[in-house]
BALOBA-1460 file (C-alpha; in Angstrom, 3 decimals):
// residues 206
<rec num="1" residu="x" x="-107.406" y="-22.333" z="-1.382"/>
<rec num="2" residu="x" x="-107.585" y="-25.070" z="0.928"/>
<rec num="3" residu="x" x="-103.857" y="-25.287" z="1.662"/>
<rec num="4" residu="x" x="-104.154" y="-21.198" z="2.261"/>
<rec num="5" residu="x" x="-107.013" y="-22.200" z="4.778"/>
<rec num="6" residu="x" x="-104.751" y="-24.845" z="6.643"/>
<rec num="7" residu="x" x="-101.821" y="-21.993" z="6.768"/>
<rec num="8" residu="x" x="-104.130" y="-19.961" z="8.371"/>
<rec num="9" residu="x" x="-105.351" y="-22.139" z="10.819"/>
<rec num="10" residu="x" x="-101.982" y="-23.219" z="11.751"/>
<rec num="11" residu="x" x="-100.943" y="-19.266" z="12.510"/>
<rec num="12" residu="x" x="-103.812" y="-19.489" z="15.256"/>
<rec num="13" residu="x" x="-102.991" y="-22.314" z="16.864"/>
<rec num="14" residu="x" x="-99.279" y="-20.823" z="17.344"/>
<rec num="15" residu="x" x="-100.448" y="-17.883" z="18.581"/>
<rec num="16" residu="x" x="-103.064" y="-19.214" z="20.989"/>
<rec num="17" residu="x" x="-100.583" y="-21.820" z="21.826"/>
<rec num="18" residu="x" x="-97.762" y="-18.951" z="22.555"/>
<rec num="19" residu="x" x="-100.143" y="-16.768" z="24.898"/>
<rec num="20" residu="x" x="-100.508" y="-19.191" z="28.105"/>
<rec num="21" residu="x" x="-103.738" y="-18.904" z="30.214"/>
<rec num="22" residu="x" x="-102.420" y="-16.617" z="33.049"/>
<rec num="23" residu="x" x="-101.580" y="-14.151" z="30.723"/>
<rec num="24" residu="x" x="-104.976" y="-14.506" z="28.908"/>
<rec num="25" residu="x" x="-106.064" y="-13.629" z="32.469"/>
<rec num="26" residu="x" x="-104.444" y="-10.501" z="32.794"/>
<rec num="27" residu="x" x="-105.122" y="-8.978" z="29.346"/>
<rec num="28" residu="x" x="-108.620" y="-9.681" z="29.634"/>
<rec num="29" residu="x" x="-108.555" y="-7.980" z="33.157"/>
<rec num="30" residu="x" x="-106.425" y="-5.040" z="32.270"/>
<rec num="31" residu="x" x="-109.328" y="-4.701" z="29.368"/>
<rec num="32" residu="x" x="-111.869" y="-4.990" z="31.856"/>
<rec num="33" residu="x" x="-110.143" y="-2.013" z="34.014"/>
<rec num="34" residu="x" x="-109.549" y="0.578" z="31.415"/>
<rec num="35" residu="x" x="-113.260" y="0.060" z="30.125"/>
<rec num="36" residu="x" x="-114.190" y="0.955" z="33.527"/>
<rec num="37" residu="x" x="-112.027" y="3.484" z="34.617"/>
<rec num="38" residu="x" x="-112.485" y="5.472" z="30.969"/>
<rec num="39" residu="x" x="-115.849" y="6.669" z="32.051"/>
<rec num="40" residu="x" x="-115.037" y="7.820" z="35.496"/>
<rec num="41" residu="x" x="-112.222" y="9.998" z="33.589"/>
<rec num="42" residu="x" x="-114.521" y="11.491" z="31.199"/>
<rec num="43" residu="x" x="-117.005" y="12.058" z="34.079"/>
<rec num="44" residu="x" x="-114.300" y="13.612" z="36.788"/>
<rec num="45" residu="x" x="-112.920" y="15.837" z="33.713"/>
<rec num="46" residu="x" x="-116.140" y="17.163" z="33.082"/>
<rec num="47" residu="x" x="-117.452" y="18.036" z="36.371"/>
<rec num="48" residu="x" x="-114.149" y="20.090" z="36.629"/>
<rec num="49" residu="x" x="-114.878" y="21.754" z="33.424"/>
<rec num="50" residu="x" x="-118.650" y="22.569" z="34.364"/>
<rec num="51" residu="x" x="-116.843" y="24.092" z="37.787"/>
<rec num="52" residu="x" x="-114.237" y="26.328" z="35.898"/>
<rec num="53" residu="x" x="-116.521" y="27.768" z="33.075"/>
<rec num="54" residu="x" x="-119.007" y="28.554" z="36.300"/>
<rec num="55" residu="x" x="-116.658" y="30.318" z="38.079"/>
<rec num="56" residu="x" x="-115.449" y="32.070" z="34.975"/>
<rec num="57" residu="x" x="-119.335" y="33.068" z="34.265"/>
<rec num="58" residu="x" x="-119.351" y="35.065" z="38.003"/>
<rec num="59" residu="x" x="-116.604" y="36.312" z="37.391"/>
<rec num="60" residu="x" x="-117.901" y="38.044" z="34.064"/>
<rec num="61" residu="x" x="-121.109" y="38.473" z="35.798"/>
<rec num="62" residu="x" x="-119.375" y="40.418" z="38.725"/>
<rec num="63" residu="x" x="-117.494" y="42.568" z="36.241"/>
<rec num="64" residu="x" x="-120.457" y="43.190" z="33.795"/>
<rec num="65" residu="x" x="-122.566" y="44.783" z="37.359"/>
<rec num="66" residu="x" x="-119.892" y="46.756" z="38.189"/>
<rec num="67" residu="x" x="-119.052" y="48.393" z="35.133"/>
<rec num="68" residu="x" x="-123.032" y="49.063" z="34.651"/>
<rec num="69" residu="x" x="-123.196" y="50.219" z="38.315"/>
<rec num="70" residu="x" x="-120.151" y="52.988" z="37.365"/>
<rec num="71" residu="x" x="-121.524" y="54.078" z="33.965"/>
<rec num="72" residu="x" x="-125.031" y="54.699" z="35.319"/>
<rec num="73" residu="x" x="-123.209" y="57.156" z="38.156"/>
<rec num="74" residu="x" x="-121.517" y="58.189" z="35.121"/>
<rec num="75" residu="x" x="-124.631" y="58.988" z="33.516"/>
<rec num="76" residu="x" x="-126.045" y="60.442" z="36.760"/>
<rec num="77" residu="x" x="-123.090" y="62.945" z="37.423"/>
<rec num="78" residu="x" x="-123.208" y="64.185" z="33.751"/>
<rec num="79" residu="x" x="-127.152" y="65.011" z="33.817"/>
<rec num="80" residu="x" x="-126.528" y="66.613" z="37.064"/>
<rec num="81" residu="x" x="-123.359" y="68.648" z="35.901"/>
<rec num="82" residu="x" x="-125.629" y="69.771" z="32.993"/>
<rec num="83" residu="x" x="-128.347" y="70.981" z="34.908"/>
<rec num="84" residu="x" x="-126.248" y="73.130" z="37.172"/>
<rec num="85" residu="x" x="-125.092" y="74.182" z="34.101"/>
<rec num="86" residu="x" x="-128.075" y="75.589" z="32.672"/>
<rec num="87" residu="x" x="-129.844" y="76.844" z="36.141"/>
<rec num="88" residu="x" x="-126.534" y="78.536" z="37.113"/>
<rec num="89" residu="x" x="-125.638" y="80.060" z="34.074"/>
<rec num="90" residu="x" x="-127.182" y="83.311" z="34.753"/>
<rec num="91" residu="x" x="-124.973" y="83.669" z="37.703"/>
<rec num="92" residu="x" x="-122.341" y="86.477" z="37.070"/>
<rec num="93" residu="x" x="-125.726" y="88.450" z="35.373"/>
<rec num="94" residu="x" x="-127.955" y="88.141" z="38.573"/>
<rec num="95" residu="x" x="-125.364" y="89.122" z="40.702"/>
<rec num="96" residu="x" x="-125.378" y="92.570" z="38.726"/>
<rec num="97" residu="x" x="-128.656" y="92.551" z="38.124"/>
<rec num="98" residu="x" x="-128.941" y="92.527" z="42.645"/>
<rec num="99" residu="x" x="-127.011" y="95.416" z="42.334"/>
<rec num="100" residu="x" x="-130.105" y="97.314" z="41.040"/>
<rec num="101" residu="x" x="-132.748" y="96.450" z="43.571"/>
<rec num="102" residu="x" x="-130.349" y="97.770" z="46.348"/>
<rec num="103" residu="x" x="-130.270" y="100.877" z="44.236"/>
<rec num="104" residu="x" x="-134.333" y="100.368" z="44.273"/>
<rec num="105" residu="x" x="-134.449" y="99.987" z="48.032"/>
<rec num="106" residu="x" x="-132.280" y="102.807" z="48.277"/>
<rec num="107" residu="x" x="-134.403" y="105.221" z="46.383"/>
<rec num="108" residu="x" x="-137.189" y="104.179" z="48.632"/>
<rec num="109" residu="x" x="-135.815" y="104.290" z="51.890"/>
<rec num="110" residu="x" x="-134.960" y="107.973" z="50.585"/>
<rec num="111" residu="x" x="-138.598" y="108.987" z="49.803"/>
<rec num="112" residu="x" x="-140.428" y="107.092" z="52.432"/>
<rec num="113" residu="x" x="-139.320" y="109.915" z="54.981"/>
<rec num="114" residu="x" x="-141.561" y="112.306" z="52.816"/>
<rec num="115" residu="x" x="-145.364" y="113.129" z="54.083"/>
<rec num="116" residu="x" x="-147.799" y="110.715" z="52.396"/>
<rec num="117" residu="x" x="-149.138" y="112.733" z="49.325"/>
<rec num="118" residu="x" x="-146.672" y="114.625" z="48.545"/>
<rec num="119" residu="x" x="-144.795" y="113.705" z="44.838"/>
<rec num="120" residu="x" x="-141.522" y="112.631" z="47.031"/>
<rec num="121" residu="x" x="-144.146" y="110.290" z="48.431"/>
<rec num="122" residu="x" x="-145.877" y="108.656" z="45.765"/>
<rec num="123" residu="x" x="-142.536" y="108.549" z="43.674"/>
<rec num="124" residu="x" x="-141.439" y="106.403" z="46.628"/>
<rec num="125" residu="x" x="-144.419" y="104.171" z="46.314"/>
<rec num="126" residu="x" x="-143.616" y="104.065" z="42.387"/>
<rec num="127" residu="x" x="-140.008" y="102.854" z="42.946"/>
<rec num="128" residu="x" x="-141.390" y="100.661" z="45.437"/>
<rec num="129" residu="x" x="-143.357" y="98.682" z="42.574"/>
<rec num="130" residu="x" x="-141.380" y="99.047" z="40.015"/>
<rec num="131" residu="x" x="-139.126" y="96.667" z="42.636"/>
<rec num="132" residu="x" x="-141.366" y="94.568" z="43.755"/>
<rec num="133" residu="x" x="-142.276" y="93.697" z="39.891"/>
<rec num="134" residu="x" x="-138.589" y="93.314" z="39.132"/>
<rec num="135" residu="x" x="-138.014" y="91.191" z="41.943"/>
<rec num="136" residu="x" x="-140.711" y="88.667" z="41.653"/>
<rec num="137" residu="x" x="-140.136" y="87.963" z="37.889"/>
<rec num="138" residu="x" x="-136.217" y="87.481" z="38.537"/>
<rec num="139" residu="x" x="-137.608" y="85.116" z="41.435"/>
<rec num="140" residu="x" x="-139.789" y="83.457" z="39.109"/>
<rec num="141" residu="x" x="-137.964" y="82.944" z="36.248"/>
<rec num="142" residu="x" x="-134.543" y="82.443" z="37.498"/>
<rec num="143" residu="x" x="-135.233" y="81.025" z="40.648"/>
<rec num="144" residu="x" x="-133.476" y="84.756" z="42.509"/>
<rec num="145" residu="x" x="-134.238" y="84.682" z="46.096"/>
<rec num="146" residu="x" x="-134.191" y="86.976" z="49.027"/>
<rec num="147" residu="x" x="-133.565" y="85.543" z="52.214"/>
<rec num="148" residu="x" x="-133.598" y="87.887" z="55.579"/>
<rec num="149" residu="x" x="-131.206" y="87.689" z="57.950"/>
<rec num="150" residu="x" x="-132.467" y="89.550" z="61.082"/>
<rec num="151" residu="x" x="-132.864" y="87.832" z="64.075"/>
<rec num="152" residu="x" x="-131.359" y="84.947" z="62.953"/>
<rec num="153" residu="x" x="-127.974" y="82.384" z="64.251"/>
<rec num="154" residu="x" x="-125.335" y="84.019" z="62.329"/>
<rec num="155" residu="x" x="-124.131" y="81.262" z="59.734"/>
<rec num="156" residu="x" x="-120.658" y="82.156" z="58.219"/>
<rec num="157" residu="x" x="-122.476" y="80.137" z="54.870"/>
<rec num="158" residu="x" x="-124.596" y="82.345" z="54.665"/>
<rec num="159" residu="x" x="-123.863" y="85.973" z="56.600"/>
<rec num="160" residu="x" x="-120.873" y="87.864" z="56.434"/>
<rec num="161" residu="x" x="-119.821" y="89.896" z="59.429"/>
<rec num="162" residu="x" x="-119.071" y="93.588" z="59.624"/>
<rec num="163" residu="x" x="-119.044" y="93.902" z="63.009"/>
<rec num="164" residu="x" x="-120.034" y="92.324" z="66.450"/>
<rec num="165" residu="x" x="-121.561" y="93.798" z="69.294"/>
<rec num="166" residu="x" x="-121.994" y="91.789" z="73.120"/>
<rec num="167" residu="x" x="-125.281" y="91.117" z="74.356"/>
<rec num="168" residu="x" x="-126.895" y="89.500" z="77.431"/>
<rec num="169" residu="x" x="-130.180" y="88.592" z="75.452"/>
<rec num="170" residu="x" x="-128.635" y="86.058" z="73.391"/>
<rec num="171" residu="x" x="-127.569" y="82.531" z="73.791"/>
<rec num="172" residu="x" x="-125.940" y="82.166" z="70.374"/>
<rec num="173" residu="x" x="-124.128" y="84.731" z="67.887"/>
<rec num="174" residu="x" x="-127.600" y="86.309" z="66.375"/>
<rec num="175" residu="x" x="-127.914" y="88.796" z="63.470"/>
<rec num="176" residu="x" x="-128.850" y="92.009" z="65.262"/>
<rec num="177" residu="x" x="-128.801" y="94.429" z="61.840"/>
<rec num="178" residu="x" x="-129.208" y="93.922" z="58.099"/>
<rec num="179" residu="x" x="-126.434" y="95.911" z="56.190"/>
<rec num="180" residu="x" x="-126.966" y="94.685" z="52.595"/>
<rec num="181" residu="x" x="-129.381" y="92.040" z="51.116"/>
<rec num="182" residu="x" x="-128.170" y="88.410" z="51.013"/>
<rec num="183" residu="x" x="-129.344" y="86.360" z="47.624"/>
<rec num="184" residu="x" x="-129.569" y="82.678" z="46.250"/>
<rec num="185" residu="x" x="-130.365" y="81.056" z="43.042"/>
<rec num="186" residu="x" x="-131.437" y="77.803" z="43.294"/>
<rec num="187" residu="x" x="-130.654" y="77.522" z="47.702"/>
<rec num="188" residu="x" x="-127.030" y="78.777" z="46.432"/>
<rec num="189" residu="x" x="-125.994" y="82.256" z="47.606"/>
<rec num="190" residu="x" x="-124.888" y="84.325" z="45.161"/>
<rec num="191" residu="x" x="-124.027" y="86.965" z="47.638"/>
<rec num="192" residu="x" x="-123.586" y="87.069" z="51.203"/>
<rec num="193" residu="x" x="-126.054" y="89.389" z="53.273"/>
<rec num="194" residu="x" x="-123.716" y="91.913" z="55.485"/>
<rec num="195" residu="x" x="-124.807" y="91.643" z="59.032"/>
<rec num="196" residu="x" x="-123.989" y="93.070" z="62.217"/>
<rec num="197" residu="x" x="-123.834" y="90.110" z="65.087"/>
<rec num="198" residu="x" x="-124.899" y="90.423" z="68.246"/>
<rec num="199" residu="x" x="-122.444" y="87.914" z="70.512"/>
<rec num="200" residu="x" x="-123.854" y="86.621" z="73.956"/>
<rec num="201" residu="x" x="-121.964" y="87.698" z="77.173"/>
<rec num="202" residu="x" x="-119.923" y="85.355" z="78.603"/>
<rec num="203" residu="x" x="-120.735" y="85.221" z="82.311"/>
<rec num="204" residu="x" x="-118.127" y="85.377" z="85.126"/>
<rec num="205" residu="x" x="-118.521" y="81.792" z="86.612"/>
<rec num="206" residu="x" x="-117.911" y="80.323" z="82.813"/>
């Protein structure tokens, strides 16, 4: 054991004896570095990992608003498309169903030339009702509307022209005559009202 000891101590003293001073010096300062530049690496790489994975997260962020932003128009259009659905779904039947109150004011307009109290008469006044009764529950319950067109600025959206007569008294194109009953459902016309137009005269200095 003790000769094993004095082996041992002999292997030191040649290795301390091989590394000279100056290079004792550098290895210690070369230590000395990398235990002080090791931090300042794991520091810098982390700050540039906290900077990616933030600009990843607005990223996501930005895409997660947008595609909420489109499905709730998404949702939006398709409870409006269903609405129209249902309040316009009676269309092709109202339009027929107009046809009948022009026959109504027809029938009217034919017995309201008859003396009051006479049976022409008060079957005049009956037909009369009977329209008025039809006309307000179509207006109530599926939203049918009358709207007049006398005396007011022609709109092509809304008036269809039969025929146009000149006039000094207007300043505009104006409905002079009501031909047939224009209709909406729901402030959407279902039929155009068939006007006459009266057109203003165009003056010789213009």
């Amino acid at each position: 054991m003790k000769k094993h000891a004095e082996n041992e101590e002999m292997k030191q003293e040649t290795t301390e004896s091989v590394i000279s001073p100056a290079e004792q010096t550098v290895q210690q300062e070369a230590a000395e570095t990398l235990q002080e530049s090791a931090p300042e690496d794991s520091s810098s790489n982390l700050v540039d990992r906290v900077a990616e994975l933030e600009k990843l997260n607005a990223e996501l962020q930005d895409q997660y608003l947008r595609k909420a932003a489109d499905f709730d128009n998404y949702r939006k259009r398709m409870i409006r498309e269903k609405q129209e659905a249902i309040d316009f779904a009676n269309t092709n039947l109202l339009t027929d169903l107009v046809q009948v109150l022009d026959d109504f004011d027809r029938a009217f307009s034919a017995g309201d030339s008859h003396e009051a109290g006479t049976p022409a008469a008060a079957m005049a006044e009956g037909v009369l009702m009977i329209r008025n009764q039809f006309s307000a529950m179509l207006e109530k319950k599926y939203g049918l509307v009358y709207y007049p067109a006398k005396g007011e600025p022609f709109d092509p959206n809304i008036h269809e022209a039969i025929g146009q007569v000149p006039s000094p008294d207007v300043s505009e194109p104006t409905v002079a005559e009501e031909y047939l009953k224009g209709y909406k459902l729901k402030d959407r016309v279902i039929r155009h009202a068939k006007v006459m137009v009266y057109m203003p005269v165009e003056t010789q200095g213009a």
